[in-house]
N, C-alpha and C positions, 0 to 999 in steps of 0.2 A: 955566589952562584949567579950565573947571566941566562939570559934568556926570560923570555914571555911567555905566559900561558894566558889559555882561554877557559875559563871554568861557565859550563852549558846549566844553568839550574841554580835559584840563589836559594833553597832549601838547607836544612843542617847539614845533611853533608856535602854540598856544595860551599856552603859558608865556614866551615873545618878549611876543606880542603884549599881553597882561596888563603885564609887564616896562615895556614903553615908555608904553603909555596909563598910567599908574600914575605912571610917571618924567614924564609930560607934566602932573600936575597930574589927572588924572579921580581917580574912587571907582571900583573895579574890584572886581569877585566874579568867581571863576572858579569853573565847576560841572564835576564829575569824576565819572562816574557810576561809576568805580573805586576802589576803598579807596584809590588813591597815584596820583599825577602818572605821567606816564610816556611816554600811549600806546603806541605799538609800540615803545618803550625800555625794557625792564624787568631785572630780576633779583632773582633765587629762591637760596635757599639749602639746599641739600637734602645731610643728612650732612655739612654740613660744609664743602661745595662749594661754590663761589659757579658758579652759571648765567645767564645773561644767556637773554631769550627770544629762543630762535634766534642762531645765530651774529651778532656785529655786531662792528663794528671802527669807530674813528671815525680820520679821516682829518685829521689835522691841518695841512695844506694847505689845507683848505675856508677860503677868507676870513668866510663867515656866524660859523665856531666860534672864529677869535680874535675877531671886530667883537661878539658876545652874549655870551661866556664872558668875552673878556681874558685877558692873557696868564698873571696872577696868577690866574685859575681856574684854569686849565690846569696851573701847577705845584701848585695844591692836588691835584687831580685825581690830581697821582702816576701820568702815565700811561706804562704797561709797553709799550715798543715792539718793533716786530715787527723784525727785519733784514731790509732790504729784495730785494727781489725772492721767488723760489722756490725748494724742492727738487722737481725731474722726476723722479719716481719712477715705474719699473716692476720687474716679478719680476726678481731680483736687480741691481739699476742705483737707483744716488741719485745726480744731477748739480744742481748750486748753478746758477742764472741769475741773479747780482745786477746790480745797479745799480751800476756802474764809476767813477759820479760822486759817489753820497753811500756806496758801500762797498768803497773803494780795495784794504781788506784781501782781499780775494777776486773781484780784478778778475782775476787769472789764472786762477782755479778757473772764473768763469764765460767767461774766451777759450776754454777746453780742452774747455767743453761742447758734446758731438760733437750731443746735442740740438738745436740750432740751429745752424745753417749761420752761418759767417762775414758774409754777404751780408743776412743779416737782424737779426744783430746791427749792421751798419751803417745798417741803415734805421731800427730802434728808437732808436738814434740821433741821425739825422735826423728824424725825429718828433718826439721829444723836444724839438730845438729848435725847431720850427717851431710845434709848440702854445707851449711857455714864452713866442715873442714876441708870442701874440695878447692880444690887449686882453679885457677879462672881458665885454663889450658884445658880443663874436663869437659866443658859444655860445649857443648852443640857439637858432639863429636861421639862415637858409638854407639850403639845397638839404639833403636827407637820404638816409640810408640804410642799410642794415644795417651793424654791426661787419665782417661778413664779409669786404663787398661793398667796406668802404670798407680796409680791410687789404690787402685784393687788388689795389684801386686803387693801395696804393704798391706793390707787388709783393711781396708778402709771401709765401712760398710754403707750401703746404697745410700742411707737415710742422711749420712752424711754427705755424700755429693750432691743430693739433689736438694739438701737444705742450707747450704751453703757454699761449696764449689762450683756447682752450675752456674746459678745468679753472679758469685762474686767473679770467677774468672768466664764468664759469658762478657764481663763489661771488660774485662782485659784481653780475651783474647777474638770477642765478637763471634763465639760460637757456645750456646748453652750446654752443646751436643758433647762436650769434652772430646772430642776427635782432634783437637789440635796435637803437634808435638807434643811430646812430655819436655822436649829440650828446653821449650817456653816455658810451662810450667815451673820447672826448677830452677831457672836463672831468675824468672820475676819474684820466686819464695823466697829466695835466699837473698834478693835487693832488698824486698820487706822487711826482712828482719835485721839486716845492716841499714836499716836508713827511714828516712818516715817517704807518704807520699804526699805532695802539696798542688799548689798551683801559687802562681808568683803575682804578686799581689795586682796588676798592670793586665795580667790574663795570660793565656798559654805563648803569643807571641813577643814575649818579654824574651822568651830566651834566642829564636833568631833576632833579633831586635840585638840583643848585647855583643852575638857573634857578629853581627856586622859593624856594630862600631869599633869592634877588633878590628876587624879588615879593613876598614877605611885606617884607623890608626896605623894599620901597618903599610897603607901605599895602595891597598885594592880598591880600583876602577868599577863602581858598583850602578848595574845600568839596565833600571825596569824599565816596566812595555818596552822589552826588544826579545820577537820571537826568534826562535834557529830555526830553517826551512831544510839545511844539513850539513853534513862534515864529510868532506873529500881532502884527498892529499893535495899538495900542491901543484904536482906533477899534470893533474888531470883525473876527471875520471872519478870514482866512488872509491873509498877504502874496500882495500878486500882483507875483509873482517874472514878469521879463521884460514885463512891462504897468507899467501906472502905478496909484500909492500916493498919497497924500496923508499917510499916518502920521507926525506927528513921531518919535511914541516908539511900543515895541515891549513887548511882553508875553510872556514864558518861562511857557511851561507844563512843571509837572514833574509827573516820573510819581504823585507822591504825589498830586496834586491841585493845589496849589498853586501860585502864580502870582506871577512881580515883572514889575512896568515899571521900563524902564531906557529911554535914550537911543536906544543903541547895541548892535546884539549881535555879536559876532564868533562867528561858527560854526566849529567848530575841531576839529571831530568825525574821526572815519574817512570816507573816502572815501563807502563805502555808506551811513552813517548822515547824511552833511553834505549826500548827495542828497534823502535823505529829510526833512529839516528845512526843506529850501530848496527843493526843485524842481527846482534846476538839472541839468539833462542831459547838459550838459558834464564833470560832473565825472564822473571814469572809477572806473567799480566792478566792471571787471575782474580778478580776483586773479592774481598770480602766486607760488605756494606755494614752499613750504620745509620740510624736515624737518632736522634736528639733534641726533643722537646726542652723547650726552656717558655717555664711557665712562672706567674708572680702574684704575691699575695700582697694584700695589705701587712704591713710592719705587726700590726697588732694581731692579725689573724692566723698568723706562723705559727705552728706542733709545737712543742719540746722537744725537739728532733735528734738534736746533739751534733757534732761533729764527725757523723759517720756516715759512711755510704746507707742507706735503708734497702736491703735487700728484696725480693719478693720472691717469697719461699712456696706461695702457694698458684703464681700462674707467669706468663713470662710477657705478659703487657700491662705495662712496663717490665722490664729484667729488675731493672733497679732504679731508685729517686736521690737526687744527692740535695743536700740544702746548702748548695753553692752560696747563699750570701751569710749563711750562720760562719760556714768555713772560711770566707774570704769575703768580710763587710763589704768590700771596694764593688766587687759585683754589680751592687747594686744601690738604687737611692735610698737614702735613712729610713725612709716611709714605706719601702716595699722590701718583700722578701723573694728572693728567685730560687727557683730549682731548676736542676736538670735532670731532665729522664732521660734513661736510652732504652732503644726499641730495637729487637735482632733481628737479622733474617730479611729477605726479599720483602716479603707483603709490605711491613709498613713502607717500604718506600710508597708505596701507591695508598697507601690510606689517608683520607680528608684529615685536614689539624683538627677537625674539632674532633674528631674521634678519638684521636690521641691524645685530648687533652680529656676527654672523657674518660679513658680509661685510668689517666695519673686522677684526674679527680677521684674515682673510685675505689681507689689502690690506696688513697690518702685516710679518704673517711671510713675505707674497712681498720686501717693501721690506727685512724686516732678517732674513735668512735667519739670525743668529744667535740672534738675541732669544726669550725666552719669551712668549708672550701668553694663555697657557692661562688665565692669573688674569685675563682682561679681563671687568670686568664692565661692564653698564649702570648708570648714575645716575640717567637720565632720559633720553625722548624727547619733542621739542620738534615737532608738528605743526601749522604755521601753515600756514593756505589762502588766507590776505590776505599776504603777508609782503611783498610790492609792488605798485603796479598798474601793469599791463603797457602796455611803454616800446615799440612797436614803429615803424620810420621815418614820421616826420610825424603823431605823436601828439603833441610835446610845440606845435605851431600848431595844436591843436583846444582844450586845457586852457584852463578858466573862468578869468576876471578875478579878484580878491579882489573887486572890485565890481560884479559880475554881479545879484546880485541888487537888486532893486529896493526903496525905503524902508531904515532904520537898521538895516541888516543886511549884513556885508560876510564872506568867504570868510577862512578862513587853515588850508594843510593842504597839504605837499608838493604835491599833486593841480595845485596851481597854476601849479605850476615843474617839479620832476621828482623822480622818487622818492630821498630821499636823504636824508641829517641834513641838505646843506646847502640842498638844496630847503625843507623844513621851516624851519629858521631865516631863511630869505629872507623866506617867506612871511610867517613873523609879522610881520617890519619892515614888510612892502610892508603888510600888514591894517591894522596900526598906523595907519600914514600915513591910507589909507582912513575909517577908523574917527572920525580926529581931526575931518574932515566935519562929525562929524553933533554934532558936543561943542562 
């Protein structure tokens, strides 16, 4: 195949998409207005620490992260997995909810959990099954409605969402309220139960990190700090997005001044910025925020914590505490232990670290009424106000096409499918595809 493209955004599915047009024979330049590939997958090194921005965990379930990575990524990747299910933590009480079919060792600890009622451990159950036999063509497609709404549908009773659905899918969907999709819900239950969820031992930026030495391996032109100021035909003039074009080929304006024609551009930017480039008003630039404490003990003064998310069943500051360096040694130096908290909702962006470090202090020494946590310090706090764009029932039948726009200009950007790593990597294949069009 001949021809050149231009891919706007070196994120996951900007680095897909680059990936397969690259792997199909075009000339591909990827422009990154960031010093590193990444977009909203990053990781920072601070004292010693490895920090991912914002809590993230990748779900190795997702069919997009074996079909882009492969399975031989994935054991490069070296990734540190979480034991599945939860700890329901309140002032003095820690009770295990695993998963009885992939963590057999602790299928008693989690029957005897007085936390959830026998009658809904039967229904988690049946759920389980009923997602695992739909066909992957089912999601995110038919009648919608809240997490809540659609839990209560199977009878799920209050005690159980608010003692464990809340907290655990508050940290996956960044909303306590269960108001999100149920479409979410059921795709990310039934990756659970097909696959563990980890972090890769390097940190969350390991995985654009491998996408890109795909792309260089296959011939892609890969080129940070270079921002796009915007995309017009080459004729003249602004694409006319949702009308009609006549443009063969497309013209990149960069903030510097300067300008390439290429074929093809794939826009592969942030949500906000991918409206701005293109027009489309489809694409949602709704944020839904995130804060993320990363806080460190002495080696010797770390819980019994275990391998699991610690939930907080009894207030929602923190939602949840993860003990990132028990999960993934690397995190951290031999001598210190790190956690990560996350905090929902507007406020904490605006609250002092030390307050948020007071409240994980607090949250600690109610859960381990033994433990010292007087040495708990902060590393960092992580303030994102885009951290998703918000998923609420029959939002994901309004999201733009990848070929929405009109003239050699095509979409690729979670935004398309749904907020997620495996939204992202879908996107770039589907762009791909789109993109081969115009080449």
């Amino acid at each position: 195949m001949d021809g050149d493209a231009t891919v706007v955004g070196g994120g996951l599915s900007g680095l897909v998409a680059a990936v397969r047009l690259a792997d199909a024979g075009a000339d591909v330049t990827l422009l990154e207005r960031h010093s590193a590939v990444g977009g909203r997958v990053r990781t920072e090194t601070v004292d010693g620490f490895t920090l991912d921005r914002g809590f993230q965990v990748l779900f190795t379930g997702y069919p997009a992260v074996r079909l882009e990575l492969g399975f031989d990524a994935l054991d490069d990747l070296d990734i540190q997995r979480f034991d599945p299910g939860a700890t329901i933590c309140r002032p003095g009480s820690r009770s295990v909810l695993s998963d009885p079919m992939r963590d057999p060792r602790h299928a008693l600890a989690s029957l005897r959990n007085d936390e959830i009622s026998f009658s809904d451990k039967l229904r988690t159950l049946a759920l389980r099954y009923d997602l695992d036999r739909r066909d992957e063509a089912d999601f995110f497609s038919g009648p919608d409605a809240s997490i809540r709404e659609y839990l209560r549908s199977w009878g799920f009773t209050d005690e159980y969402l608010a003692n464990f659905v809340e907290p655990f899918y508050g940290g996956i969907t960044l909303d306590r309220t269960l108001s999100t999709s149920k479409h979410v819900f059921e795709y990310t239950f039934r990756a659970m139960s097909r696959g563990a969820i980890g972090v890769p031992a390097a940190g969350m930026a390991a995985l654009p990190d491998a996408l890109a030495d795909r792309a260089r391996a296959a011939g892609v032109d890969i080129r940070t700090g270079t921002a796009v100021e915007s995309v017009r035909p080459a004729s003249g003039g602004r694409l006319s997005f949702g009308g009609s074009s006549d443009a063969d080929r497309a013209v990149v304006e960069l903030a510097d001044g300067s300008t390439r024609e290429t074929d093809v551009v794939v826009v592969a930017a942030s949500p906000p910025e991918s409206r701005r480039l293109t027009g489309i008003d489809a694409i949602p630039t709704e944020g839904v925020p995130n804060v993320t404490g990363w806080y460190a003990l002495p080696a010797d003064a770390a819980p019994d914590s275990g391998r699991r998310i610690l939930l907080n069943a009894a207030g929602e500051s923190p939602n949840a505490v993860v003990p990132m360096s028990t999960i993934a040694p690397e995190y951290a130096p031999d001598d210190r232990a790190l956690f990560a908290a996350t905090f929902l909702g507007d406020e904490p962006l605006h609250r002092p670290a030390d307050a948020l470090r007071d409240d994980v202090r607090d949250a600690l020494r109610a859960w381990f009424p033994d433990g010292d946590f007087a040495d708990l310090e902060t590393v960092d706090v992580h303030r994102i106000r885009f951290a998703q764009f918000a998923q609420p029932p029959g939002v994901h039948a309004t999201l733009p096409d990848v070929d929405d726009p009109e003239g050699p200009v095509v979409l690729a950007g979670d935004y398309t499918e749904w907020s997620s790593i495996q939204g992202a990597l879908e996107s770039g294949k589907t762009a791909s595809a789109a993109a081969r069009a115009y080449l």
